[in-house]
TORVO-938083 format. One line per 8 residues: number of its first residue (from 0); their letters; for each residue z negated, x negated, y of C-alpha. Coordinates in nm, 2 decimals, padded with zeros to 4 digits. Layout:
N
NUM	a	Z:X:Y ~ ...
END
This chain:
408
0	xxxxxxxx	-01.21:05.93:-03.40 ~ -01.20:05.58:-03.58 ~ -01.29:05.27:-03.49 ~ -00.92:05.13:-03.44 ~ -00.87:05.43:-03.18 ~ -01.14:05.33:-02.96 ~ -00.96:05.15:-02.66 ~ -01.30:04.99:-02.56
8	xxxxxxxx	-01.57:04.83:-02.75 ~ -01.88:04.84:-02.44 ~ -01.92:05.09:-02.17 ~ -02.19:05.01:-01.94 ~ -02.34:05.34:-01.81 ~ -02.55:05.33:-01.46 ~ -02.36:05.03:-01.40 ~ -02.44:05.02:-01.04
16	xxxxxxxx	-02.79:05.05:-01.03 ~ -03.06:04.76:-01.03 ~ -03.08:04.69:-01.42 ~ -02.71:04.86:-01.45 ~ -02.57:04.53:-01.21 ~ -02.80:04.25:-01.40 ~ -02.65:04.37:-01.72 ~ -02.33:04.39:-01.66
24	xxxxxxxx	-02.36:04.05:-01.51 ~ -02.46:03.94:-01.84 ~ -02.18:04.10:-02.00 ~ -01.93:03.96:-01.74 ~ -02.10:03.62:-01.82 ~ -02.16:03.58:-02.20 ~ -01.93:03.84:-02.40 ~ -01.60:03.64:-02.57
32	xxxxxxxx	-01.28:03.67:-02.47 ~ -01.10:04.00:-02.57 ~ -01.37:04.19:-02.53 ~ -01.30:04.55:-02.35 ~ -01.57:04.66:-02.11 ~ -01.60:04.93:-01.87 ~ -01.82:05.03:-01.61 ~ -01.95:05.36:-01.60
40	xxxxxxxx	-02.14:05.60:-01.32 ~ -02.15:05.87:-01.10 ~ -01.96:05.70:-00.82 ~ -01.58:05.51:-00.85 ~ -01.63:05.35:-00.51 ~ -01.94:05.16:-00.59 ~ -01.85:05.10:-00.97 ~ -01.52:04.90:-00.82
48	xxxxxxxx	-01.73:04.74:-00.59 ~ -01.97:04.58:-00.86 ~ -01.66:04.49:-01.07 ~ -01.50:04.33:-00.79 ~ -01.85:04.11:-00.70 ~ -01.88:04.02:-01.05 ~ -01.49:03.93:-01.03 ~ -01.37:04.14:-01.36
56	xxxxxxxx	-01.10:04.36:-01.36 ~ -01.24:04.63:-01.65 ~ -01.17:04.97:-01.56 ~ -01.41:05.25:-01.46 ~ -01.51:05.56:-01.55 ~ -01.66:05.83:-01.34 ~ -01.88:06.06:-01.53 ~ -02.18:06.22:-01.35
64	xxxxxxxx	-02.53:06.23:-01.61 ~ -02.50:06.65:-01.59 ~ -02.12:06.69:-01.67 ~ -02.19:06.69:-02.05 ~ -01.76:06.74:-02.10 ~ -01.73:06.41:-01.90 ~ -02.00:06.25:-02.12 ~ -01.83:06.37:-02.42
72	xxxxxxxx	-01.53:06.22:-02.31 ~ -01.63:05.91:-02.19 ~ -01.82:05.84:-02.52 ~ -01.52:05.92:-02.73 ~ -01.35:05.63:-02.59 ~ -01.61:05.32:-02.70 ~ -01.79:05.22:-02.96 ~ -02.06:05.14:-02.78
80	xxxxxxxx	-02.23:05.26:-02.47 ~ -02.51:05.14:-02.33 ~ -02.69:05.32:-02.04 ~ -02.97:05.21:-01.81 ~ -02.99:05.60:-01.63 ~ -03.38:05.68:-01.65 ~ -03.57:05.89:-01.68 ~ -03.44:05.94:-01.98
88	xxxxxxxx	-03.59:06.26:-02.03 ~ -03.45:06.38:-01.72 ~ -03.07:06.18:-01.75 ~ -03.06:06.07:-02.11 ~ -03.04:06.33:-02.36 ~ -02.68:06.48:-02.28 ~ -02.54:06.16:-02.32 ~ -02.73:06.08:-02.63
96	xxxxxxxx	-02.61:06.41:-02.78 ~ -02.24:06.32:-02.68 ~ -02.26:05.98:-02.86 ~ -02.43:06.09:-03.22 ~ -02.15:06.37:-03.19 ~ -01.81:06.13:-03.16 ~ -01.98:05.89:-03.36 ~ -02.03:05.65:-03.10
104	xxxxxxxx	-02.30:05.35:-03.11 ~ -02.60:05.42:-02.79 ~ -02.81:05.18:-02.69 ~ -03.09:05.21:-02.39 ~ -03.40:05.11:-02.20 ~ -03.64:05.37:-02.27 ~ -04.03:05.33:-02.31 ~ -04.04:05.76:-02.33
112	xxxxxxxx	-04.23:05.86:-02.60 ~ -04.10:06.24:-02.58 ~ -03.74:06.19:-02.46 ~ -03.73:05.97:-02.84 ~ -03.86:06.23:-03.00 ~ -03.65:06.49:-02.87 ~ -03.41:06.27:-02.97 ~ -03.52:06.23:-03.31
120	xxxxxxxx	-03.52:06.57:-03.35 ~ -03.17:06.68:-03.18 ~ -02.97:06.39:-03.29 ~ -03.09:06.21:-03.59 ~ -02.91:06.47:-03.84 ~ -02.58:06.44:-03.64 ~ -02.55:06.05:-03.60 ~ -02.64:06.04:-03.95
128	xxxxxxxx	-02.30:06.29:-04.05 ~ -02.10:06.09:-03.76 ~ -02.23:05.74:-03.84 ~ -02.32:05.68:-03.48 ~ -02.64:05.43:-03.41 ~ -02.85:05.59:-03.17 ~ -03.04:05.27:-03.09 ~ -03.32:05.36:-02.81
136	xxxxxxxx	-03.57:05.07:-02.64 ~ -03.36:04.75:-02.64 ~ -03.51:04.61:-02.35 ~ -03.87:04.43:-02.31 ~ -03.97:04.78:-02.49 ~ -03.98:04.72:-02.76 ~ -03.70:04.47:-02.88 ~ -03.96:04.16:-02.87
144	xxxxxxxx	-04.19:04.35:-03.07 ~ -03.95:04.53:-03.32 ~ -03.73:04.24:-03.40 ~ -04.07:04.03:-03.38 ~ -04.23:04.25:-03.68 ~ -03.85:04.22:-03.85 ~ -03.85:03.87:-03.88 ~ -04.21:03.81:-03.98
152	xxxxxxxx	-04.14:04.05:-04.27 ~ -03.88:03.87:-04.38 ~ -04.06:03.54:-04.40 ~ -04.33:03.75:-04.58 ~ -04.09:03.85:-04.82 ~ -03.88:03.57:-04.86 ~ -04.24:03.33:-04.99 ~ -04.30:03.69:-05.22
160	xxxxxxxx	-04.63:03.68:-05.00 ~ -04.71:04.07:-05.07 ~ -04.70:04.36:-04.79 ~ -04.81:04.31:-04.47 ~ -05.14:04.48:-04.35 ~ -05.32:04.42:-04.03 ~ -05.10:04.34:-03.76 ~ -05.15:04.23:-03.41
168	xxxxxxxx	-04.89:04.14:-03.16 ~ -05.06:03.94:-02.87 ~ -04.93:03.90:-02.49 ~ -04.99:03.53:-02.47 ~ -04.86:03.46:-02.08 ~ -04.63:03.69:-01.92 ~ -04.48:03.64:-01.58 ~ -04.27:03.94:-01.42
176	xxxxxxxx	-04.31:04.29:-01.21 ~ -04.36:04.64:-01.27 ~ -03.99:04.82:-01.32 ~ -03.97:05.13:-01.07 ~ -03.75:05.28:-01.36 ~ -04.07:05.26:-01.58 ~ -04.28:05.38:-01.33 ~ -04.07:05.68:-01.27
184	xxxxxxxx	-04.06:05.73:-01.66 ~ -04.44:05.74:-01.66 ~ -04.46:06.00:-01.36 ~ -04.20:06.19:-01.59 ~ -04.42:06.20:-01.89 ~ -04.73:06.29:-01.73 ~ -04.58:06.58:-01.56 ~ -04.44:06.70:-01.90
192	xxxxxxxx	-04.75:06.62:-02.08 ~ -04.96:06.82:-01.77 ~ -04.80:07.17:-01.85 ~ -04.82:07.13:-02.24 ~ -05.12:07.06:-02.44 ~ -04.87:07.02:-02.74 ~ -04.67:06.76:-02.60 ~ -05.02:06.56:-02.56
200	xxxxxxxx	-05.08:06.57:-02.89 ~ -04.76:06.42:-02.99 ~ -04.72:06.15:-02.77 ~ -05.15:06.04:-02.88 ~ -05.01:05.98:-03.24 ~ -04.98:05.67:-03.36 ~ -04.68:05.86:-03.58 ~ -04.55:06.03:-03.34
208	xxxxxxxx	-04.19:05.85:-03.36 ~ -04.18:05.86:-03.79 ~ -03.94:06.05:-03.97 ~ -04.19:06.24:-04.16 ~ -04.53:06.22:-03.98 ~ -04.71:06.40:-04.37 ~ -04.56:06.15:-04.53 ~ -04.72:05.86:-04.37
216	xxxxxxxx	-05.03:05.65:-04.49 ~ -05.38:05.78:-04.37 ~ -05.59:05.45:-04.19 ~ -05.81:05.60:-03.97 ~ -05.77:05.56:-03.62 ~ -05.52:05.35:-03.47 ~ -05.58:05.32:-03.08 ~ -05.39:05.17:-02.82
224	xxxxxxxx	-05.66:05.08:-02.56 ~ -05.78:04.79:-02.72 ~ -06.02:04.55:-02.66 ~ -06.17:04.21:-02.85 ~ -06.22:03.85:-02.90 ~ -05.90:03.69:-02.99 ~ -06.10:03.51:-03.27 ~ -06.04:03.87:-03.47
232	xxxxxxxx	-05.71:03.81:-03.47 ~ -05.72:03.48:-03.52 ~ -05.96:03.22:-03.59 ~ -05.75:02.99:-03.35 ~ -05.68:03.22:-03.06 ~ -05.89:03.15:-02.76 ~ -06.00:03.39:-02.49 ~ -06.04:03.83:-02.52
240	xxxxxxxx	-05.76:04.04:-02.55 ~ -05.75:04.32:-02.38 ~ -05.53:04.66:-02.38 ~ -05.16:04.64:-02.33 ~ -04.98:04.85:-02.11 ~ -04.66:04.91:-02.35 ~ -04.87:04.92:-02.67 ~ -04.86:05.31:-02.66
248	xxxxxxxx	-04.49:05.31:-02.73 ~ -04.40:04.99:-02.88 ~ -04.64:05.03:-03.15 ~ -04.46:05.37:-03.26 ~ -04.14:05.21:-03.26 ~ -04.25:04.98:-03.53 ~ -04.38:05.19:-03.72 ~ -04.07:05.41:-03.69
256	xxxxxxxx	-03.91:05.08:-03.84 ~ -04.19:05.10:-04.12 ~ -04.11:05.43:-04.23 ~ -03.76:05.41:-04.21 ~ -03.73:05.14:-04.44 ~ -03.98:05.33:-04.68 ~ -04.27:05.13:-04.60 ~ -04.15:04.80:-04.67
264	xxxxxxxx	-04.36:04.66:-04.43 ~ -04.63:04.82:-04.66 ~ -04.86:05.10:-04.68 ~ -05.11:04.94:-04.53 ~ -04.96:04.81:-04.25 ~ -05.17:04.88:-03.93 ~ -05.04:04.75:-03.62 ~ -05.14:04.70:-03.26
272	xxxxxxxx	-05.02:04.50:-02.94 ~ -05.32:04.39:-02.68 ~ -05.30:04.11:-02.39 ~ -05.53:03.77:-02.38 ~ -05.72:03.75:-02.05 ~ -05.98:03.52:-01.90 ~ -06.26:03.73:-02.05 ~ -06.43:04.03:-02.15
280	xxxxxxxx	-06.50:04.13:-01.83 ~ -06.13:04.13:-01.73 ~ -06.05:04.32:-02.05 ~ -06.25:04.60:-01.94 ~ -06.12:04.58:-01.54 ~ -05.75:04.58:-01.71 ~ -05.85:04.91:-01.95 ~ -06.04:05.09:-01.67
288	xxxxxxxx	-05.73:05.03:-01.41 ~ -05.46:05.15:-01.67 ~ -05.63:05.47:-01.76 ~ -05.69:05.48:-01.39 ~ -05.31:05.51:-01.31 ~ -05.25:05.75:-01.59 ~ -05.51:05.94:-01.39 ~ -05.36:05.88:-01.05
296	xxxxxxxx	-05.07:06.02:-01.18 ~ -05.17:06.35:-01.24 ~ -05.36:06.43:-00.95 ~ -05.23:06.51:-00.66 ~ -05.41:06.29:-00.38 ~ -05.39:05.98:-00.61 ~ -05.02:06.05:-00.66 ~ -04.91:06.07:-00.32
304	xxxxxxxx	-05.08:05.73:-00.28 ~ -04.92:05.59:-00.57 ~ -04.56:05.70:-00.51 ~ -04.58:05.49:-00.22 ~ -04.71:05.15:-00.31 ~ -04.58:05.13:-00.66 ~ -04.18:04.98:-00.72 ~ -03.89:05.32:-00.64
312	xxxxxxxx	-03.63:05.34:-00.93 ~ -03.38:05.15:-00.88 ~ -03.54:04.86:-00.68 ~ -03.65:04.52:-00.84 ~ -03.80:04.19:-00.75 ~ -03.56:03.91:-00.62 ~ -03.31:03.68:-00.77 ~ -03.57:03.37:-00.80
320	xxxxxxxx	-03.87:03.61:-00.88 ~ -03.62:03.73:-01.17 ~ -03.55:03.40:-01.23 ~ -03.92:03.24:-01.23 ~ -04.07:03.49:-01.48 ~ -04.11:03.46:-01.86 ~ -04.30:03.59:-02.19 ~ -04.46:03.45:-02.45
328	xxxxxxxx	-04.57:03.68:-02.75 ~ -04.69:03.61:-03.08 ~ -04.80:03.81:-03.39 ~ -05.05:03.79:-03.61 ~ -05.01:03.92:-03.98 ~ -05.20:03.89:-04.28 ~ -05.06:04.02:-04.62 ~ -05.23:04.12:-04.93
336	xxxxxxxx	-05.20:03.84:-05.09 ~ -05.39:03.68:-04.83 ~ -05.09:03.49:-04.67 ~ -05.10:03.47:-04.27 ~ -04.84:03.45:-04.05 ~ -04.71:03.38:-03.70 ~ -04.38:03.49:-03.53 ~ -04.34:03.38:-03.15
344	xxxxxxxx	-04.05:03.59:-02.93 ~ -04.02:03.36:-02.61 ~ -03.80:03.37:-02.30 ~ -03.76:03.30:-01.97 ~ -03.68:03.53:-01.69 ~ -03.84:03.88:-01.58 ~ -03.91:04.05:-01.88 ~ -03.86:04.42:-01.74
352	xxxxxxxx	-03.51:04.24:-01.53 ~ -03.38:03.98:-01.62 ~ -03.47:03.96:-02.00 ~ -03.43:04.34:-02.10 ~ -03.05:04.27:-01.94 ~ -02.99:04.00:-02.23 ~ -03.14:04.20:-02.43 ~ -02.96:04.50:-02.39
360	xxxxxxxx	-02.65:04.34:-02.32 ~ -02.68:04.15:-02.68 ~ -02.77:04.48:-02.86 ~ -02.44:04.61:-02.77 ~ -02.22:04.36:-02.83 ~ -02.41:04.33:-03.20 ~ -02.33:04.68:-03.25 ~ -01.92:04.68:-03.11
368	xxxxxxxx	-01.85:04.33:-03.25 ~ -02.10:04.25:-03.53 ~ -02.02:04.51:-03.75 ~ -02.00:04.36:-04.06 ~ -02.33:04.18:-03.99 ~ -02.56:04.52:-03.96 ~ -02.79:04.63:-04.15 ~ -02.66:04.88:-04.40
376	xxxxxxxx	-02.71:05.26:-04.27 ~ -02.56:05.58:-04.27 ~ -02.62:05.59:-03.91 ~ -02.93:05.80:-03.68 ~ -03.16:05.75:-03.46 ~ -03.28:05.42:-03.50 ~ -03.47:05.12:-03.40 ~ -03.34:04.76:-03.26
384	xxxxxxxx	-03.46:04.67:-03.63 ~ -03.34:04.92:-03.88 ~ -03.01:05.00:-03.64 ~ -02.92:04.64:-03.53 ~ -03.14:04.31:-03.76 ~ -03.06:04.01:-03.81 ~ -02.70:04.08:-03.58 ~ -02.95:04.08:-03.28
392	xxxxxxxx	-03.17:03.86:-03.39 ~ -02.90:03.57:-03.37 ~ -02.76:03.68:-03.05 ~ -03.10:03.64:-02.93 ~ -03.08:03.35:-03.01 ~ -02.79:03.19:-02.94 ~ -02.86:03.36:-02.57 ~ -03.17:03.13:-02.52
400	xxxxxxxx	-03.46:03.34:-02.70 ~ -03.70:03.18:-02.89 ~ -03.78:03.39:-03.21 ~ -03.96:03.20:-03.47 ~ -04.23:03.24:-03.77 ~ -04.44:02.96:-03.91 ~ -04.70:03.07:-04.19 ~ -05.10:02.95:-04.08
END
């Protein structure tokens, strides 16, 4: 079907639930005039009911996550749909199949290492015939660091500054709660990863979201759970960094980017994400509890304990709490011709809430309205970099992000 056909540019898919609502709040709020959006979901009842408290008269379409002929259908009629229904591995890949095969832009939330391979692997071929842009993780994972990584590159290049090579992205201050989507997303991996040794092995590489993991550049070791003085990084950042908790699948994101560009970041590029804390000591609480929880997880006992104190799906902190948080990133590059940079991604509101919905909600008005403006592709699986650019990086903007580079 072409473009022209489409009688709707965004459908927004999980519309009723927590992050479902705050982005099509966004949506509601900050897309022009003329712009056709529908709300999509399992339920008519409750999908009138959010249009009606948002006060928007876009239609809806009822389409359950298991009724792949209704997902086929429903994609067939937008250029764009953008779905917050996680896990992904367990709701997201029948409606990722039904986009790359009408040829219909996808955008999501996810921070699943697997479900993006499978996706890789099922849909990359496909979307790449169809010129559909399978866009995963275009919330807090992993648009700040993606588009971050973009936009220092292109500062690199534009001073002819060489490749870039070591690579840190740092967690200056973040303010904001623990998604219950993500935590059911972790529960989902684990379980998977439990029954098959295989699977393990994939998600532990730091290639495990490339195109061609033989044809990427040997450097040794590339761990996530990280730990050091922020001095290493860079002489002028004070305090330790320790581990972050979304470095395990951020970082394979950009180095998706990486590859897909054929290396253009360079061959040399090795990239990591940590957090700055107090000190050393509270580096080494904040690795101990995170490899705790991915423990908790898969024992029994510890699970049961966990499943009721940590956030359900589909719950999230309040309006003000929303409201009141905020991140601050920065990363650290230095290139081969010795040349080091800084690019800051800034914004207030909750990243995993509040933020991922203007982020999300952004990507996919890039991709239905911005075409013209994205970055040349035969379509695939992509990445918020290599599938959206500069589009998104001045929506960002314009929406109240700070993204900025200043060479040291």
């Amino acid at each position: 079907m072409s473009e022209s056909q489409r009688e709707l540019d965004v459908i927004v898919y999980g519309a009723t639930g927590f992050v479902g609502v705050l982005t099509a709040r966004h949506l509601a709020e900050h897309a022009p005039s003329g712009a056709r959006i529908a709300l999509a979901g399992r339920s008519r009842s409750k999908l009138e009911k959010v249009a009606g408290d948002l006060g928007v008269d876009w239609p809806v379409v009822v389409a359950d996550a298991a009724d792949e002929a209704a997902l086929t259908t429903m994609a067939g009629r937008a250029r764009v749909v953008v779905t917050t229904v996680g896990p992904y591995a367990k709701y997201g890949r029948a409606l990722a199949r039904a986009c790359a095969e009408t040829g219909t832009d996808y955008v999501d939330l996810t921070g699943e290492v697997l479900f993006a391979r499978d996706s890789i692997d099922e849909n990359h071929e496909t979307a790449q015939r169809t010129g559909a842009r399978i866009v995963h993780s275009c919330g807090f994972d992993s648009i700040p660091s993606d588009i971050g990584v973009h936009v220092l590159h292109a500062a690199v290049r534009a001073d002819d500054a060489g490749e870039m090579t070591d690579t840190t992205l740092v967690v200056i201050r973040a303010r904001g709660g623990f998604s219950g989507g993500t935590i059911d997303s972790m529960r989902h991996q684990v379980d998977v990863m439990k029954k098959d040794r295989g699977l393990r092995r994939v998600a532990a590489s730091p290639y495990s979201l490339s195109p061609d993991r033989t044809a990427e550049p040997d450097l040794g070791r590339q761990p996530d759970m990280v730990s050091l003085p922020g001095s290493e990084v860079d002489p002028g950042l004070r305090g330790h960094l320790a581990p972050f908790v979304m470095a395990s699948y951020n970082t394979r994101v950009v180095r998706r980017s990486n590859a897909l560009r054929d290396w253009a970041y360079g061959r040399r590029f090795r990239y990591r994400e940590v957090m700055r804390v107090s000190g050393p000591f509270t580096a080494m609480a904040l690795k101990a509890g995170l490899n705790a929880l991915v423990l908790g997880f898969a024992l029994p006992p510890a699970r049961f304990l966990l499943d009721r104190i940590l956030p359900a799906p589909g719950t999230g902190p309040s309006e003000d709490a929303r409201r009141n948080g905020h991140f601050t990133l920065e990363i650290f590059t230095t290139t081969t011709s010795g040349a080091r940079y800084r690019a800051r991604v800034k914004a207030q509101g909750d990243p995993g809430y509040a933020a991922t919905a203007v982020m999300l909600g952004e990507s996919a008005l890039a991709l239905a309205l911005d075409r013209d403006r994205l970055p040349e592709s035969p379509g695939g699986v992509l990445t918020p970099a290599t599938g959206i650019g500069d589009a998104l990086v001045d929506r960002l903007r314009a929406a109240g992000l700070e993204i900025t580079v200043q060479r040291l």
